[in-house]
C-alpha positions as CSV (number, residue, x, y, z in Angstrom):
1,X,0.0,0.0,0.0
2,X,1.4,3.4,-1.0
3,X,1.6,6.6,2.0
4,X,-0.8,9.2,1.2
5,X,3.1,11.3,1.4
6,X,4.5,8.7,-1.7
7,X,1.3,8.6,-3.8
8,X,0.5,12.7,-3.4
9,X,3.6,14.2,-2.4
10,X,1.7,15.9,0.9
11,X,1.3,15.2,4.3
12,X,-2.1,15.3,6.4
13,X,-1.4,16.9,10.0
14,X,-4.2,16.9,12.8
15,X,-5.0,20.2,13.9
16,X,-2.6,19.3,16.9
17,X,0.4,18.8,14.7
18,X,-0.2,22.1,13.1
19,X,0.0,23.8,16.5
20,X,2.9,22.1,17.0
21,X,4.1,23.3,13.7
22,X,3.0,26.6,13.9
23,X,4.7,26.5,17.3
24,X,8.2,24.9,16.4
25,X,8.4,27.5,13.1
26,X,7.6,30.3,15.4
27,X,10.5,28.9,17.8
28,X,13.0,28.3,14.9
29,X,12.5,31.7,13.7
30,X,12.3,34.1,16.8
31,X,14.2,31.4,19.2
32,X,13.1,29.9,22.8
33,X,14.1,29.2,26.0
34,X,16.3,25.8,25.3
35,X,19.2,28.7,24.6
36,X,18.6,28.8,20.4
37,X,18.6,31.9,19.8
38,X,16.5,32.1,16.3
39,X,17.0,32.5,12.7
40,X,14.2,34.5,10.4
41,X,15.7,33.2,7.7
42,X,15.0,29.6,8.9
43,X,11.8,27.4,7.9
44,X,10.4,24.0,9.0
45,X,9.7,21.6,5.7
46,X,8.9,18.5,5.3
47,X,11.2,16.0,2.8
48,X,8.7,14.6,0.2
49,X,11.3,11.8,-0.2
50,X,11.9,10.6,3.4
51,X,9.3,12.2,5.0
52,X,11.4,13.4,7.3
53,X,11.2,17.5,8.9
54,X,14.0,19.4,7.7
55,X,14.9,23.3,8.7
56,X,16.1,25.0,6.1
57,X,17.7,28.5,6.5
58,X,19.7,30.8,3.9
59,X,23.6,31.6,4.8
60,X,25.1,34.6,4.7
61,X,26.0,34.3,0.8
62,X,22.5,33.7,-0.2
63,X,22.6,29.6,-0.1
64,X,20.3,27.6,1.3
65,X,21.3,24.6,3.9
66,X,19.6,22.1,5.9
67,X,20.4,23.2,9.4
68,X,18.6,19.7,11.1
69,X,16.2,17.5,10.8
70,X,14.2,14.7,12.6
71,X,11.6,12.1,11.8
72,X,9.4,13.3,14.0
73,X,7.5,17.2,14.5
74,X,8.8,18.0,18.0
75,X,11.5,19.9,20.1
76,X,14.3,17.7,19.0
77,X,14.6,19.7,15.7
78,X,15.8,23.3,18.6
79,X,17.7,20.8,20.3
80,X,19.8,20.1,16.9
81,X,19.4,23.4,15.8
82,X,20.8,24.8,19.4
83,X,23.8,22.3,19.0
84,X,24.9,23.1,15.8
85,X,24.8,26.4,16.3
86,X,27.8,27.9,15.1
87,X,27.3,31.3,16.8
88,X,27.3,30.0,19.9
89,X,29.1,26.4,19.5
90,X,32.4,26.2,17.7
91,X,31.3,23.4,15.6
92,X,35.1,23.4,13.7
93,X,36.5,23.2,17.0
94,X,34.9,20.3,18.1
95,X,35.7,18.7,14.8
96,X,38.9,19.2,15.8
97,X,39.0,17.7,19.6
98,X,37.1,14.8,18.4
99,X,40.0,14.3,15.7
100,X,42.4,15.0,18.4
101,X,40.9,12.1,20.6
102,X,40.5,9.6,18.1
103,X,44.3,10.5,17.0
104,X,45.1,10.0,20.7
105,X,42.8,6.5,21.3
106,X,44.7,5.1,17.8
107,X,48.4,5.9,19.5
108,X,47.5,4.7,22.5
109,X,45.9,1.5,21.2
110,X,49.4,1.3,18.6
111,X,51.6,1.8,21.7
112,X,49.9,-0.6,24.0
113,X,49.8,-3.1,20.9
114,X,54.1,-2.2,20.5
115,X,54.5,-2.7,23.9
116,X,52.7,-6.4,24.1
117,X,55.4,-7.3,21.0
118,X,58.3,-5.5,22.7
119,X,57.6,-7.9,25.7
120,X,57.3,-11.2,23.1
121,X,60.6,-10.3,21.5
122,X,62.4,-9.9,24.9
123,X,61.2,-12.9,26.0
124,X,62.7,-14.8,22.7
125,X,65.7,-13.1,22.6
126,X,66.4,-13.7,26.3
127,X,65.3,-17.4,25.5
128,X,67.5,-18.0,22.5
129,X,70.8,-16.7,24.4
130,X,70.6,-17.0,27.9
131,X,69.5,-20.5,27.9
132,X,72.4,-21.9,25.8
133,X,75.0,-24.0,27.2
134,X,77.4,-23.0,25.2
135,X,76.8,-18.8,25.5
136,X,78.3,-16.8,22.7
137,X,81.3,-14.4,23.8
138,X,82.6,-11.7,22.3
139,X,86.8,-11.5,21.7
140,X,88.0,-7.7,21.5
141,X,90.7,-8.1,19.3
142,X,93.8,-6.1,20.5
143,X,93.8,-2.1,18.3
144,X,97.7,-0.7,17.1
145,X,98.8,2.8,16.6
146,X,101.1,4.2,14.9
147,X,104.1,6.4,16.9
148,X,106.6,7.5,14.6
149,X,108.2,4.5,12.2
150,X,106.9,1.8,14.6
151,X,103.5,0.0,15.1
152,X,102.7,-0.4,18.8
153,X,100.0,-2.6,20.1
154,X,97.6,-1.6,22.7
């Protein structure tokens, strides 16, 4: 069976969700009390495609963006709105600590993984050389200099 949204391209809200709407736009727009501060250039739509609500606004070079959006008509789409902020959250900078931490999880996962074959090859080495009976010594052979016309040995 085809969705009245698939076979028409609209949606039917109850007079409820339309307050809600009405309510959420008006949010989006002048801001509320969850700390979004409000865009008029923003508007609440909804995706003929997914179905899904979508905020649209317009940047400052004229082009429009989808700021958030949410399966369902409710206060999630101010809480997205609110997080991704950027005049109020530093979105690049938390790009940049998560890249940080994940950079930091990798070394420490590559340094604990170095140290775990640091501690196998110690073990082998120490195996192959200290148990022998017959250990392997090393002979410093004796060095000569030259004073003068004669070789003297040292």
């Amino acid at each position: 069976m085809i969705s009245e949204l698939a076979s028409t391209g609209h949606v039917t809200l109850s007079i409820a969700q339309v307050g809600d709407l009405c309510d959420i736009d008006s949010r989006i727009k002048n801001g509320d009390e969850s700390g979004w501060r409000g865009d008029p250039t923003m508007g609440i739509f909804v995706n003929a495609f997914t179905g899904m609500f979508e905020v649209w606004g317009i940047d400052r070079r004229g082009n429009q963006y989808c700021a958030a959006t949410h399966h369902q008509l409710d206060h999630t789409l101010l809480i997205k709105l609110r997080e991704g902020d950027p005049r109020t959250n530093d979105v690049w900078q938390n790009v940049l600590e998560h890249n940080a931490k994940v950079k930091a999880d990798l070394k420490a996962k590559d340094d604990e993984n170095f140290a775990v074959i640091a501690d196998k090859m110690q073990h082998a080495i120490r195996r192959e050389f200290h148990g022998r009976r017959n250990p392997i010594t090393v002979v410093r052979k004796p060095t000569a200099r030259v004073t003068g016309d004669d070789w003297v040995e040292e």
